[in-house]
CHARMM internal coordinates of N, CA and C (Angstrom, degrees):
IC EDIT
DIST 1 N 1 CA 1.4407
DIST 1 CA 1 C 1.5209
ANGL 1 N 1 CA 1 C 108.32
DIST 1 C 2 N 1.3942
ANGL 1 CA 1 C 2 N 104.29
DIHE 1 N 1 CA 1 C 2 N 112.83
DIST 2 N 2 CA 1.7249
ANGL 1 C 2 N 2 CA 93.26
DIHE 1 CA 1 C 2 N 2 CA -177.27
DIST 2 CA 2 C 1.8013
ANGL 2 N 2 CA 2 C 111.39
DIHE 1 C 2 N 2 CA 2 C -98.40
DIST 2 C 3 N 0.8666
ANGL 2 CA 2 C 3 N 94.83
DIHE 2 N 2 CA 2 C 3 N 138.53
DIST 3 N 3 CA 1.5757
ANGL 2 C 3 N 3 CA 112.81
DIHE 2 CA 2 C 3 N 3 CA -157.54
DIST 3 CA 3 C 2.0627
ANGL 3 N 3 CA 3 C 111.23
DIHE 2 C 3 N 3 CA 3 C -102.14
DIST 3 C 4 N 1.4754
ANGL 3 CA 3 C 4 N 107.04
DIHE 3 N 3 CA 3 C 4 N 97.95
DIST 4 N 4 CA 1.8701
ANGL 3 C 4 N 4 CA 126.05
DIHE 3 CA 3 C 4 N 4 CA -160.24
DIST 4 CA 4 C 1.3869
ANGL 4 N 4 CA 4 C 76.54
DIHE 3 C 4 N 4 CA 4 C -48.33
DIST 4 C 5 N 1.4662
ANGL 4 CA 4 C 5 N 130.50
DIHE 4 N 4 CA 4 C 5 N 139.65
DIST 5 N 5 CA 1.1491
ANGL 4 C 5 N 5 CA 134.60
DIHE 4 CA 4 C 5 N 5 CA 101.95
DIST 5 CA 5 C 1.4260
ANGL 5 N 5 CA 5 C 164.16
DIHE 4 C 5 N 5 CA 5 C -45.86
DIST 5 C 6 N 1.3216
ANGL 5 CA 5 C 6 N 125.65
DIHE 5 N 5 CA 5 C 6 N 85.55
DIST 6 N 6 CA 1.6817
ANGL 5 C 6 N 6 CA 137.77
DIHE 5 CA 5 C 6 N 6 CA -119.80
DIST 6 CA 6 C 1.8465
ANGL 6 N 6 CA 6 C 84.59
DIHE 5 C 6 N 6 CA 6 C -91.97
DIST 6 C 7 N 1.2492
ANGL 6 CA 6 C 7 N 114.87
DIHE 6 N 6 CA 6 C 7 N 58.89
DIST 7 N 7 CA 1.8907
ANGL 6 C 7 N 7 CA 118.72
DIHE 6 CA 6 C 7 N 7 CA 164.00
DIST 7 CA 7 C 1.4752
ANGL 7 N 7 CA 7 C 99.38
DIHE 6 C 7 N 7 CA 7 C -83.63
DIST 7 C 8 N 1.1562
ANGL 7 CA 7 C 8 N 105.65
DIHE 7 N 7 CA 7 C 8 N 150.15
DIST 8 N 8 CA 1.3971
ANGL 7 C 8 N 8 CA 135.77
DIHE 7 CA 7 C 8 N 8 CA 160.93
DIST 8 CA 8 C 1.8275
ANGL 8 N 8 CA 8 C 104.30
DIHE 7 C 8 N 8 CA 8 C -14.79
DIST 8 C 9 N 0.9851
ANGL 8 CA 8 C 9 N 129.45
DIHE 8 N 8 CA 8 C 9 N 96.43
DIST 9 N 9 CA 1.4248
ANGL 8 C 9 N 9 CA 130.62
DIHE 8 CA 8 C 9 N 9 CA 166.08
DIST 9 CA 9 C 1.5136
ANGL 9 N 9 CA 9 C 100.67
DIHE 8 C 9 N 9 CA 9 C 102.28
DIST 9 C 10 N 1.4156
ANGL 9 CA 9 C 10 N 129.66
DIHE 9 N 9 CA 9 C 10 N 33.42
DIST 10 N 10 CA 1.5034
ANGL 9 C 10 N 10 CA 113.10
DIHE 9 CA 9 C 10 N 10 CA -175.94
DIST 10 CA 10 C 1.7347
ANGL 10 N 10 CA 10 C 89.53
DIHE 9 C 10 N 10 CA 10 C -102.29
DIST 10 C 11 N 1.5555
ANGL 10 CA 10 C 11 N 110.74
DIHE 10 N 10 CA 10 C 11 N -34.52
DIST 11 N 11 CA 1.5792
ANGL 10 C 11 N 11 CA 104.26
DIHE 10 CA 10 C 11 N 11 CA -163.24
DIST 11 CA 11 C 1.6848
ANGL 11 N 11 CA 11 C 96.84
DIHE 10 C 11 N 11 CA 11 C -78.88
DIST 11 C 12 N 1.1479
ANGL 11 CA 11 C 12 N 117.84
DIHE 11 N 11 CA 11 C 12 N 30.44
DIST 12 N 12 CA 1.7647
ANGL 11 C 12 N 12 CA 90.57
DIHE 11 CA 11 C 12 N 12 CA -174.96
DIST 12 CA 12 C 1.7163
ANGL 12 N 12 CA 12 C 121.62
DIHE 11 C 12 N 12 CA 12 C 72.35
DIST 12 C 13 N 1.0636
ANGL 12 CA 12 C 13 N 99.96
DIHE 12 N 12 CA 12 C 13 N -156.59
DIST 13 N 13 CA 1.6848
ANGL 12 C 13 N 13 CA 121.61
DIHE 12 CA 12 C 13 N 13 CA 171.39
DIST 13 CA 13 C 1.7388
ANGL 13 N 13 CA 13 C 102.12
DIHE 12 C 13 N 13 CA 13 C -58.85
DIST 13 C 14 N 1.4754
ANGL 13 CA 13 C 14 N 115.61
DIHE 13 N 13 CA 13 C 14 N -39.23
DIST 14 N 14 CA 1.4322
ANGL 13 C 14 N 14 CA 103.65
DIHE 13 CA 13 C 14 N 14 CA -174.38
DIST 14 CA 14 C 1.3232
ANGL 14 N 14 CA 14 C 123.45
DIHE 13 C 14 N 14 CA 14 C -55.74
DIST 14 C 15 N 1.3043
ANGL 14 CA 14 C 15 N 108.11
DIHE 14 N 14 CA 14 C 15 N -30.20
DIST 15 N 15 CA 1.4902
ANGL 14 C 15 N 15 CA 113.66
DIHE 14 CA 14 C 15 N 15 CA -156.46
DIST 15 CA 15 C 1.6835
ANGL 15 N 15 CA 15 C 111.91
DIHE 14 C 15 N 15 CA 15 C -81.11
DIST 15 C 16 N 1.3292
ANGL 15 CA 15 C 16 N 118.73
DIHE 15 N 15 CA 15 C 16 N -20.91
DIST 16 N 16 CA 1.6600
ANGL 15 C 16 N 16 CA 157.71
DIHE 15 CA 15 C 16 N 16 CA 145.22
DIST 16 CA 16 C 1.8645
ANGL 16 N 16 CA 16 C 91.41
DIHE 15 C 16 N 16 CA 16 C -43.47
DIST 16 C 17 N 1.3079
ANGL 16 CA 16 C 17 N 117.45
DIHE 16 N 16 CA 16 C 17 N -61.59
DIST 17 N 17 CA 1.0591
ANGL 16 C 17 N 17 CA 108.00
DIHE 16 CA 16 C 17 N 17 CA -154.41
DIST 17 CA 17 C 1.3828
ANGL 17 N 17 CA 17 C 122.78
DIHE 16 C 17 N 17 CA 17 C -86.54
DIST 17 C 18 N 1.6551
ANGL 17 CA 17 C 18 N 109.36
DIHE 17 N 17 CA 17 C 18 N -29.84
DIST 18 N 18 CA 1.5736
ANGL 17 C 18 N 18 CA 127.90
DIHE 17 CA 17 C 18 N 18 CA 159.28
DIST 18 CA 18 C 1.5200
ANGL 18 N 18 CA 18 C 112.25
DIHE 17 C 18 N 18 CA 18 C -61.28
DIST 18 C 19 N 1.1830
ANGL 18 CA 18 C 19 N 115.55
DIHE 18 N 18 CA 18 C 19 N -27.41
DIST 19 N 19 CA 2.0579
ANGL 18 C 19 N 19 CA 117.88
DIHE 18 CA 18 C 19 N 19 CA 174.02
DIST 19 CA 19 C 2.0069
ANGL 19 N 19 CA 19 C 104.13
DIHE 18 C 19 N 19 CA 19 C -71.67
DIST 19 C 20 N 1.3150
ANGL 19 CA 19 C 20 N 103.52
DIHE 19 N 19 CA 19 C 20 N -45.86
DIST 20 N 20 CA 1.1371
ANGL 19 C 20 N 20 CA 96.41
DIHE 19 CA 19 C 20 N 20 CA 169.05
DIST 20 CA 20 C 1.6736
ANGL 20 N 20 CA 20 C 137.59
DIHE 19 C 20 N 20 CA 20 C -82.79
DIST 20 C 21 N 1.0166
ANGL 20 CA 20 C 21 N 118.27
DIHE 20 N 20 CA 20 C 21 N 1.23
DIST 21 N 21 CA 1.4647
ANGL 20 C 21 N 21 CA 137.43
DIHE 20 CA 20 C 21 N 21 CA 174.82
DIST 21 CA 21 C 1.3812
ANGL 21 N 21 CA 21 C 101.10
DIHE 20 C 21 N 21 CA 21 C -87.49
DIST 21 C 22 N 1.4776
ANGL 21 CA 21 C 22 N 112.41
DIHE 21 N 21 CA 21 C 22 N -59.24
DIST 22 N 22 CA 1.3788
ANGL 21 C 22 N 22 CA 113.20
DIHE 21 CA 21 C 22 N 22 CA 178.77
DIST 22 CA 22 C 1.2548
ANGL 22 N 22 CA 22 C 134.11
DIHE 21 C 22 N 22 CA 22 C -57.84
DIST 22 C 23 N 1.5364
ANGL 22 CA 22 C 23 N 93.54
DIHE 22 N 22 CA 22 C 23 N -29.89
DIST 23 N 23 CA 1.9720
ANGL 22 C 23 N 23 CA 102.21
DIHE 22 CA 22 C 23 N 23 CA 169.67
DIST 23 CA 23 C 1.6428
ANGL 23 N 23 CA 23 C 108.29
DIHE 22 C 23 N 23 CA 23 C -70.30
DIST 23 C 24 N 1.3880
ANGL 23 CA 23 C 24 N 107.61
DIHE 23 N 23 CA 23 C 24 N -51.97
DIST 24 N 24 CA 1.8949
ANGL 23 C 24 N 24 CA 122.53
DIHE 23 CA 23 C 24 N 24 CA 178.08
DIST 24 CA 24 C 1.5995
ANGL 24 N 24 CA 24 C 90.63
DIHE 23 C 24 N 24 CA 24 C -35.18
DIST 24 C 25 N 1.0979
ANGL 24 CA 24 C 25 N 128.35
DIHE 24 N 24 CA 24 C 25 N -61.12
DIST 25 N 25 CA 1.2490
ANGL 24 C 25 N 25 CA 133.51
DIHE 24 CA 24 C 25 N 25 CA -147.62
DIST 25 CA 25 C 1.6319
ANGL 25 N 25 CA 25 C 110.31
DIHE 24 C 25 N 25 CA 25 C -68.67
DIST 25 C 26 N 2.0437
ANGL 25 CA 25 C 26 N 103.00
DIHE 25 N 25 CA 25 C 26 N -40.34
DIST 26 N 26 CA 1.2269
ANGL 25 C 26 N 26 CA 92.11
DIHE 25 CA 25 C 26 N 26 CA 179.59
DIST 26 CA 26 C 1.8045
ANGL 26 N 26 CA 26 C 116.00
DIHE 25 C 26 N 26 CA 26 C -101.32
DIST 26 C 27 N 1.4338
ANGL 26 CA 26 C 27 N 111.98
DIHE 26 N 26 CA 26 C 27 N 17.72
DIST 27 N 27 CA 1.1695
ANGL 26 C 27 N 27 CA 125.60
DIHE 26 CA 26 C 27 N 27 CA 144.13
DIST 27 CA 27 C 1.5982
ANGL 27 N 27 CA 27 C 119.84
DIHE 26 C 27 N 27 CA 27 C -64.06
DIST 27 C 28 N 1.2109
ANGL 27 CA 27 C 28 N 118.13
DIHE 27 N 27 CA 27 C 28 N -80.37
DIST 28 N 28 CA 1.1263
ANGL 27 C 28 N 28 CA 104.62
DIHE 27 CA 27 C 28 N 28 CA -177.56
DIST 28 CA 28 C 1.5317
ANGL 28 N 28 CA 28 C 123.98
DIHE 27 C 28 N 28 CA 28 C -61.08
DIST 28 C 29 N 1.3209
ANGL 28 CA 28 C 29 N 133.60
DIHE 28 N 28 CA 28 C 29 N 2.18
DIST 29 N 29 CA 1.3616
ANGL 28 C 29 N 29 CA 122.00
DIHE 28 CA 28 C 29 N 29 CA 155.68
DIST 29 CA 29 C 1.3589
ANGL 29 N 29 CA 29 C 110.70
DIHE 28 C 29 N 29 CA 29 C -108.33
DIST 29 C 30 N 1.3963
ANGL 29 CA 29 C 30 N 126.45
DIHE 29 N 29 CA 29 C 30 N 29.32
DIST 30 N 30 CA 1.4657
ANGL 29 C 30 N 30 CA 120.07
DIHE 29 CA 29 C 30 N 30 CA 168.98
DIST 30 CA 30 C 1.9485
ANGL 30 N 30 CA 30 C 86.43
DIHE 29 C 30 N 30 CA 30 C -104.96
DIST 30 C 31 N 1.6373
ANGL 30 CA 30 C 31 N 127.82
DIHE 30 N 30 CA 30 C 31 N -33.46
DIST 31 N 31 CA 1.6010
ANGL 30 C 31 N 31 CA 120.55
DIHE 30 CA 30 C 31 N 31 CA 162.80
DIST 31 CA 31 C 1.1826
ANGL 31 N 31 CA 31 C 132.35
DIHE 30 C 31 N 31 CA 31 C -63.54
DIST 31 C 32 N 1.7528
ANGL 31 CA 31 C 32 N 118.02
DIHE 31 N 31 CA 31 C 32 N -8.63
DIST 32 N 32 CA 1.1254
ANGL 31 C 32 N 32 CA 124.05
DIHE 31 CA 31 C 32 N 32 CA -161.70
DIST 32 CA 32 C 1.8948
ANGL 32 N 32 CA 32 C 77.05
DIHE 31 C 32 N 32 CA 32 C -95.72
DIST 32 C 33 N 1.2165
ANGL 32 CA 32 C 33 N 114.33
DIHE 32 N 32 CA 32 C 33 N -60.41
DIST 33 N 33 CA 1.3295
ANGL 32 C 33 N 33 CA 117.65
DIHE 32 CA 32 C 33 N 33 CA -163.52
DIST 33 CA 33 C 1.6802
ANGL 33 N 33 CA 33 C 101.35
DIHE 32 C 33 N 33 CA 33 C -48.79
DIST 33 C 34 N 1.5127
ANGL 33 CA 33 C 34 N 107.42
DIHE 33 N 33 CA 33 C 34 N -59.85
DIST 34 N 34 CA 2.1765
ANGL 33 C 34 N 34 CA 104.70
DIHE 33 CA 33 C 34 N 34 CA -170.58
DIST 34 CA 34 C 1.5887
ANGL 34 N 34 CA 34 C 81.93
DIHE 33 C 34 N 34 CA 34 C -45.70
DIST 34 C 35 N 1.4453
ANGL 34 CA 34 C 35 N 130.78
DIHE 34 N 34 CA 34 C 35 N -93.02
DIST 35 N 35 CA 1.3313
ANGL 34 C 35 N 35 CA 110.50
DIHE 34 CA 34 C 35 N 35 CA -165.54
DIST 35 CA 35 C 1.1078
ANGL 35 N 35 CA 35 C 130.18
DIHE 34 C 35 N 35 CA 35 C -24.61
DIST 35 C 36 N 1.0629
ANGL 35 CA 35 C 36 N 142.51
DIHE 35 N 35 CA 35 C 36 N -21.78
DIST 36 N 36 CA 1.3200
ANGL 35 C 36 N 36 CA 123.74
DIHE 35 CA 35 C 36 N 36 CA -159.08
DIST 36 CA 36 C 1.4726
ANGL 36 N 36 CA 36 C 90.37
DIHE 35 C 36 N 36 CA 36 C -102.20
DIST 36 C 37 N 1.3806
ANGL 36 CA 36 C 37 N 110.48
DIHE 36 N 36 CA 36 C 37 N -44.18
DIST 37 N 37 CA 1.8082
ANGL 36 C 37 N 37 CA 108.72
DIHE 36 CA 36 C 37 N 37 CA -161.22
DIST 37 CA 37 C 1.6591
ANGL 37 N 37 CA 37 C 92.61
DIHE 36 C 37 N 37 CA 37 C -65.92
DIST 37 C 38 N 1.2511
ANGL 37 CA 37 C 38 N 125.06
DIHE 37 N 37 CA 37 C 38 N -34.76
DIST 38 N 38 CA 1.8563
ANGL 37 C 38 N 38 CA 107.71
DIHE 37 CA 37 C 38 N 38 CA -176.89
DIST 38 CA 38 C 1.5031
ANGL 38 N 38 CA 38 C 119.71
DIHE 37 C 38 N 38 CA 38 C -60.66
DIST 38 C 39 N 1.2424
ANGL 38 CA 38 C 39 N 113.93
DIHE 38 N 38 CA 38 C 39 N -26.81
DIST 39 N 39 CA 1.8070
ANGL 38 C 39 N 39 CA 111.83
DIHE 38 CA 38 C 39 N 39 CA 158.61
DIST 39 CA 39 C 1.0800
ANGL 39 N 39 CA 39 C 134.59
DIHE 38 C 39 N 39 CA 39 C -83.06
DIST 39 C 40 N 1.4156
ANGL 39 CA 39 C 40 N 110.07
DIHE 39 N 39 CA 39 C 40 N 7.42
DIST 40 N 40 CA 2.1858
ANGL 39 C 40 N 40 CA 126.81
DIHE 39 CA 39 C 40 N 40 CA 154.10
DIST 40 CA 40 C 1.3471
ANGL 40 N 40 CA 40 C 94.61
DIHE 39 C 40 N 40 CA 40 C -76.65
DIST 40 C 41 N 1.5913
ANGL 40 CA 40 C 41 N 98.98
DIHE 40 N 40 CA 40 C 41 N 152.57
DIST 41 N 41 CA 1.4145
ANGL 40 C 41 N 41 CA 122.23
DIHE 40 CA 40 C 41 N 41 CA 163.14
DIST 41 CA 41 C 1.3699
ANGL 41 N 41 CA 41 C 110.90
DIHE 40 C 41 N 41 CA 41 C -86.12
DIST 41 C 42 N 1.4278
ANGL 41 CA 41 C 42 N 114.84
DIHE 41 N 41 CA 41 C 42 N 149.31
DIST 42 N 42 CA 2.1833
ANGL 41 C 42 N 42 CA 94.51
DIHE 41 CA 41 C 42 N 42 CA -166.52
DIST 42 CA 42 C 1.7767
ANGL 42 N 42 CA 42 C 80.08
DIHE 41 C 42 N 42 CA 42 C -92.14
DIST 42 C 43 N 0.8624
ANGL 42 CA 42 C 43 N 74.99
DIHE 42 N 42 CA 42 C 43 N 152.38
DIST 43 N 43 CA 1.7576
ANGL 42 C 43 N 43 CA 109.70
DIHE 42 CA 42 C 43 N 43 CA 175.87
DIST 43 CA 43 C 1.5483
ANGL 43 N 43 CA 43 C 105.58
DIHE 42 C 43 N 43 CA 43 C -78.56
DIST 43 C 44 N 1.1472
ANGL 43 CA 43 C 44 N 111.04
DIHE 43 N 43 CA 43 C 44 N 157.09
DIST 44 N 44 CA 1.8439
ANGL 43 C 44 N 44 CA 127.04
DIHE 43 CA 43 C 44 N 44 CA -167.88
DIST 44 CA 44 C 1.2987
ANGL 44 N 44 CA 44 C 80.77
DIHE 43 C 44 N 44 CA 44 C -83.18
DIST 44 C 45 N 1.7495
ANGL 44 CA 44 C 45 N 163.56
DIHE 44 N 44 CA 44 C 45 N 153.94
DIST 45 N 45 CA 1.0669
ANGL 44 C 45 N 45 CA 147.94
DIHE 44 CA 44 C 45 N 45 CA 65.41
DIST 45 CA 45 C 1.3470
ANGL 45 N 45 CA 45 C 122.47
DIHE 44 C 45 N 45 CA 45 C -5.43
DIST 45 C 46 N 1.5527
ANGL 45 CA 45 C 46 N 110.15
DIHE 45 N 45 CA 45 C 46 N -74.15
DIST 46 N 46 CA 1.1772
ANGL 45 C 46 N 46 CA 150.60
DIHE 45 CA 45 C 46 N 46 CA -121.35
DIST 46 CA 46 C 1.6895
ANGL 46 N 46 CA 46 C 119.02
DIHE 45 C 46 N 46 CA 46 C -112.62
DIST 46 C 47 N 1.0825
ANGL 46 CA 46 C 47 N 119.78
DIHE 46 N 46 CA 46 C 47 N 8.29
DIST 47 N 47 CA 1.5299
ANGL 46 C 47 N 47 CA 144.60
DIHE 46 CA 46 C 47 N 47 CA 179.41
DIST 47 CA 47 C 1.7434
ANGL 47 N 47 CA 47 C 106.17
DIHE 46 C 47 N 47 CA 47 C 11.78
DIST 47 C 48 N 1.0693
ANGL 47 CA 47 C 48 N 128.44
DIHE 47 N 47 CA 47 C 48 N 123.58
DIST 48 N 48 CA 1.1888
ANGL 47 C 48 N 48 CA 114.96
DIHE 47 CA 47 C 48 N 48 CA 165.50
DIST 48 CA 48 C 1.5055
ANGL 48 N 48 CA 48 C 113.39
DIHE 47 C 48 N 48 CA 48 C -79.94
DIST 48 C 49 N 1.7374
ANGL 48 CA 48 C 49 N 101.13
DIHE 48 N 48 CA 48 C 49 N 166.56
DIST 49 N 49 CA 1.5398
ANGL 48 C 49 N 49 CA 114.67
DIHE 48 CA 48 C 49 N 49 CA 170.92
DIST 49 CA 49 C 2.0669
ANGL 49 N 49 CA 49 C 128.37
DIHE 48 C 49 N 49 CA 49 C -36.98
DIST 49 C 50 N 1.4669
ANGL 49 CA 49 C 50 N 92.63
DIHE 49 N 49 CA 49 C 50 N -39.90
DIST 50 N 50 CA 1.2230
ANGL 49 C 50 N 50 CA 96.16
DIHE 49 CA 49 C 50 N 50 CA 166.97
DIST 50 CA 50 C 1.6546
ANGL 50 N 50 CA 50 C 129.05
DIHE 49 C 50 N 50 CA 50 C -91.78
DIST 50 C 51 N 1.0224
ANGL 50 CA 50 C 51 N 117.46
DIHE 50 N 50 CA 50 C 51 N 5.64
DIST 51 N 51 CA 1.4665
ANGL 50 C 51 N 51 CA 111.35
DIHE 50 CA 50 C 51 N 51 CA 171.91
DIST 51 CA 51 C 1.9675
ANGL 51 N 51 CA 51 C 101.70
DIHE 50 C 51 N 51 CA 51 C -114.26
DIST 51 C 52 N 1.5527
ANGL 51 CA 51 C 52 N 107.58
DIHE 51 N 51 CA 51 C 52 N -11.91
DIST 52 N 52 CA 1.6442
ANGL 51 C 52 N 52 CA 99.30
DIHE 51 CA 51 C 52 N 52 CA 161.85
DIST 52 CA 52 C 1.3018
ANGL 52 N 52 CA 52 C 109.50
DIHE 51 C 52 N 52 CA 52 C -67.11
DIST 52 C 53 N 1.5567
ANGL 52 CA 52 C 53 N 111.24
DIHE 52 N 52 CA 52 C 53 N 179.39
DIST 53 N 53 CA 1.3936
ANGL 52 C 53 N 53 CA 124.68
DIHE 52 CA 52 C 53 N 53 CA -142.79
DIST 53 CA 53 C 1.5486
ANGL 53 N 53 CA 53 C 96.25
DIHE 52 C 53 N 53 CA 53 C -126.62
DIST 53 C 54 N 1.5205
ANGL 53 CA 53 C 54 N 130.58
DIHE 53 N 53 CA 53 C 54 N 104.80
DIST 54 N 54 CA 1.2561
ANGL 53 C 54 N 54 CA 111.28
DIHE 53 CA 53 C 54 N 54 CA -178.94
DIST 54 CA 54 C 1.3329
ANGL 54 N 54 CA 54 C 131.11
DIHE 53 C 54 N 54 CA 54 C -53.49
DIST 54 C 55 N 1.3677
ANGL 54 CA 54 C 55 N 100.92
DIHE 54 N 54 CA 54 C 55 N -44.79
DIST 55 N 55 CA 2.1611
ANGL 54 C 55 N 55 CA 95.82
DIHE 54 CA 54 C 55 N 55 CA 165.99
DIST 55 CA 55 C 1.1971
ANGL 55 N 55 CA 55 C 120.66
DIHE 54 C 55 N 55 CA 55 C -57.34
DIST 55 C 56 N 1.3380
ANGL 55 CA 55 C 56 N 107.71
DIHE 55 N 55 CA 55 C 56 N 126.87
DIST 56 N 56 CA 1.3049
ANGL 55 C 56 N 56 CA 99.80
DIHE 55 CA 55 C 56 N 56 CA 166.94
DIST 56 CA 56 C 1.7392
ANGL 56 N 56 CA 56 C 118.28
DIHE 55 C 56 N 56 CA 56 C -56.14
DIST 56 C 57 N 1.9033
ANGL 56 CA 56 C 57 N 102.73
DIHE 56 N 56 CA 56 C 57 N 154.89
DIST 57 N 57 CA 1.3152
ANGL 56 C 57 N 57 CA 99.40
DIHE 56 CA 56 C 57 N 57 CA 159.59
DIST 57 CA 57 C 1.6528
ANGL 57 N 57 CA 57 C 149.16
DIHE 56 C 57 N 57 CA 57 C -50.96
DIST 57 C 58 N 1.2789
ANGL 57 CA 57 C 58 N 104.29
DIHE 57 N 57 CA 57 C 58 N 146.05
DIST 58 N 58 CA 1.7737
ANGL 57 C 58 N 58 CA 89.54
DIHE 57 CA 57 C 58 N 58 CA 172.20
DIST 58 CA 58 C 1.6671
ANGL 58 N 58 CA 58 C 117.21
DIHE 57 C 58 N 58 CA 58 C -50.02
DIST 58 C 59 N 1.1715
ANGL 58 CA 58 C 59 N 98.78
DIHE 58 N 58 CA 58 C 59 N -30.51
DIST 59 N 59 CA 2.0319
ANGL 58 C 59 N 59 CA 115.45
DIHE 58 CA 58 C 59 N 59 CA -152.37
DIST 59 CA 59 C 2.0756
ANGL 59 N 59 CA 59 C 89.16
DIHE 58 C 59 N 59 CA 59 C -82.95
DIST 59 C 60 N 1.1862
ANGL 59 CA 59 C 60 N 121.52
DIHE 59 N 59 CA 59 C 60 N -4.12
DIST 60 N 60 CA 1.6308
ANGL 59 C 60 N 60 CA 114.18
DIHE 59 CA 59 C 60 N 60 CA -153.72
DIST 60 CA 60 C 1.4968
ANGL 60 N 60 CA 60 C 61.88
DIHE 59 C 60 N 60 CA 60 C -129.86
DIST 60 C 61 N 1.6682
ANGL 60 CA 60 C 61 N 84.12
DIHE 60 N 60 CA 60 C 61 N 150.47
DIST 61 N 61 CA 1.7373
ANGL 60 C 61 N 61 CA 121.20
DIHE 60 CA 60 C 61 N 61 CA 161.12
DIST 61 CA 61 C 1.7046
ANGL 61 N 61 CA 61 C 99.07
DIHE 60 C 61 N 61 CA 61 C -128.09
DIST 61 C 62 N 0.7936
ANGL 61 CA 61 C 62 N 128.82
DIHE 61 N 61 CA 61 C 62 N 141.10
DIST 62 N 62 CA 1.4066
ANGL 61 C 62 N 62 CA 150.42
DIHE 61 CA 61 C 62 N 62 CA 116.57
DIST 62 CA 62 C 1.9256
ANGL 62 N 62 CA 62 C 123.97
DIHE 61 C 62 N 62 CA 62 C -23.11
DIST 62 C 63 N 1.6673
ANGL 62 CA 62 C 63 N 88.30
DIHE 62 N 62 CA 62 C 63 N 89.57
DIST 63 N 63 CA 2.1508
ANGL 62 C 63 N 63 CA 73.19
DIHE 62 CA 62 C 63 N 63 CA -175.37
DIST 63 CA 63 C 1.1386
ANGL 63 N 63 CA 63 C 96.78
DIHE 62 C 63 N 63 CA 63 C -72.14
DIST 63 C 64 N 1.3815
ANGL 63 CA 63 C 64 N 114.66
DIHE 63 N 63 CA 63 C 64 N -179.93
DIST 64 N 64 CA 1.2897
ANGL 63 C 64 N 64 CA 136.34
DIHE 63 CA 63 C 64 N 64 CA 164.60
DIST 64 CA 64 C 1.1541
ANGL 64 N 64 CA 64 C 109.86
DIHE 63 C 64 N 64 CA 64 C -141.00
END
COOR INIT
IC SEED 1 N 1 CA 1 C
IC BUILD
């Protein structure tokens, strides 16, 4: 059973045409995503000094 090898130019025109569908595809959900993330509020990462907690945590040790 000899078995087509699907390289670069075996499908014809399709294979041209499945590279470009597939990019369309991850175009339009890399726009769906920027849209969507610009109507989130960004989130704090980054906590300032005054909303940390002077005690240390239970979960943290202190090396010495």
């Amino acid at each position: 059973m000899d078995v087509l090898p699907l390289a670069h130019g075996a499908l014809g025109p399709w294979d041209e045409l499945i590279f470009l569908s597939v990019s369309a595809i991850f175009l339009v959900m890399m726009a769906v995503s920027w849209l969507t993330s610009r109507n989130l509020d960004p989130e704090d990462d980054n906590p300032t000094a005054e909303s940390a907690p002077d005690a240390p945590d239970a979960d943290h040790f202190q090396l010495k």
